[in-house]
C-alpha positions as CSV (number, residue, x, y, z in Angstrom):
1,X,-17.1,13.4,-28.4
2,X,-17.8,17.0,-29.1
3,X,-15.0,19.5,-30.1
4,X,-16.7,21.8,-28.0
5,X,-18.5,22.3,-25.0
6,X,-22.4,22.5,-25.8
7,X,-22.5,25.1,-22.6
8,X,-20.1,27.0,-22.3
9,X,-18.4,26.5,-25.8
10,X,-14.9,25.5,-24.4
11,X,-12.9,23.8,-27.2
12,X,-11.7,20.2,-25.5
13,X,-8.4,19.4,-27.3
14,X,-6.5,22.3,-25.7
15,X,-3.3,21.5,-27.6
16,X,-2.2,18.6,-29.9
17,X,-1.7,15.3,-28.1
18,X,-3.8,16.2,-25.1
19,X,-5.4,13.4,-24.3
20,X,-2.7,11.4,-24.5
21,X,-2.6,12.0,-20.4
22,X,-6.6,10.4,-20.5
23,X,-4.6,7.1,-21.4
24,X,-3.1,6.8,-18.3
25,X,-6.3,8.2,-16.3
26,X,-7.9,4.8,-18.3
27,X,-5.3,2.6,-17.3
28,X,-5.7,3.0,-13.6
29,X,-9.3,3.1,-13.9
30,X,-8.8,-0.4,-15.9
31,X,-6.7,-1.9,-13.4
32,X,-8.6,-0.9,-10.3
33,X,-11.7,-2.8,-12.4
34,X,-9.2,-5.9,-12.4
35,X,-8.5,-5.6,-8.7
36,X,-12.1,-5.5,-7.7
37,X,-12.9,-8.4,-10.0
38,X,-10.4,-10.5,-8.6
39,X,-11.2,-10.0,-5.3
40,X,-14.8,-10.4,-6.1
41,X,-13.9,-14.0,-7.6
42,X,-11.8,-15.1,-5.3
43,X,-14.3,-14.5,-2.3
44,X,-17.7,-15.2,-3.7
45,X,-16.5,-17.8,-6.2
46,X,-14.3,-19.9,-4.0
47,X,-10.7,-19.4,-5.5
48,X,-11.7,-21.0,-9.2
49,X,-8.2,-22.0,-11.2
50,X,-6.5,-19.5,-14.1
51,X,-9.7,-19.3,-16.4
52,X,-11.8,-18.3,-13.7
53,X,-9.9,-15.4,-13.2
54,X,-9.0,-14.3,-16.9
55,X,-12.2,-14.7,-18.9
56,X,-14.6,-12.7,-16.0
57,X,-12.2,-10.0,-15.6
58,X,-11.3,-9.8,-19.4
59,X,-14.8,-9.5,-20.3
60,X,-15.7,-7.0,-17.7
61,X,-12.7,-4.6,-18.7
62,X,-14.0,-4.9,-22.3
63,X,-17.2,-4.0,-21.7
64,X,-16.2,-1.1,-19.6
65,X,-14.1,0.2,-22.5
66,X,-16.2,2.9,-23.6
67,X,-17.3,3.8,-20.2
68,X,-13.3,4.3,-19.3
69,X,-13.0,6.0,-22.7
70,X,-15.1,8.8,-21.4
71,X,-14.5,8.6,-17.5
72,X,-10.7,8.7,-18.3
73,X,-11.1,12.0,-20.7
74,X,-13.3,13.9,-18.0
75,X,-11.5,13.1,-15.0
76,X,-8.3,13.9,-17.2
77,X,-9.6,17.6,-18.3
78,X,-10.9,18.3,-15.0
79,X,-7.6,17.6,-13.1
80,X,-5.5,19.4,-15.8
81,X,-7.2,21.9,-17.6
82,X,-8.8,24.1,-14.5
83,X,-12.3,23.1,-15.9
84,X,-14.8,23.2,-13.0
85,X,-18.4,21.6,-13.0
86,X,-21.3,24.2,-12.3
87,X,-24.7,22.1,-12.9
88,X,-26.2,25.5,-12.5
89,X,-24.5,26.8,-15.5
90,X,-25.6,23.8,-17.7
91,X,-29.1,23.9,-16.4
92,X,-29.6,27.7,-17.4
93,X,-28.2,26.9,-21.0
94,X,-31.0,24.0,-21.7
């Protein structure tokens, strides 16, 4: 991730140990990937036992690891930091 912004040259770690609020921005997102997974097994997949749950849903949050890793941080700026997105602003700079 860039220490600053490419557009507007905002620096991203505000303060030391900012992002440690991201982590928890990452869990939810994690769980909620659980949920959906196991309620997508158990009604398309007929109820399977244990391992039908665990490896699926285990393999799915894995993979989604670097897409939560930068979900978690922008969700996490924008709801703390009083960033706001303007595609117009980013558009002009290009």
């Amino acid at each position: 991730m860039y220490t600053h912004c490419p557009s507007c040259n905002m620096r991203y770690e505000v303060e030391p140990g900012f992002w440690f609020g991201a982590m928890y921005v990452s869990y939810a997102l994690t769980v909620g990937i659980m949920i959906v997974g196991g309620l997508v097994i158990y009604n398309f997949f007929g109820d399977p036992g244990a391992l039908g749950y665990v490896v699926p849903i285990t393999l799915t949050s894995l993979l989604a690891v670097p897409f939560n890793f930068r979900i978690a941080r922008t969700v996490f700026i924008h709801l703390f930091s009083g960033v706001e997105y303007k595609p117009e602003a980013s558009q002009t700079n290009n």
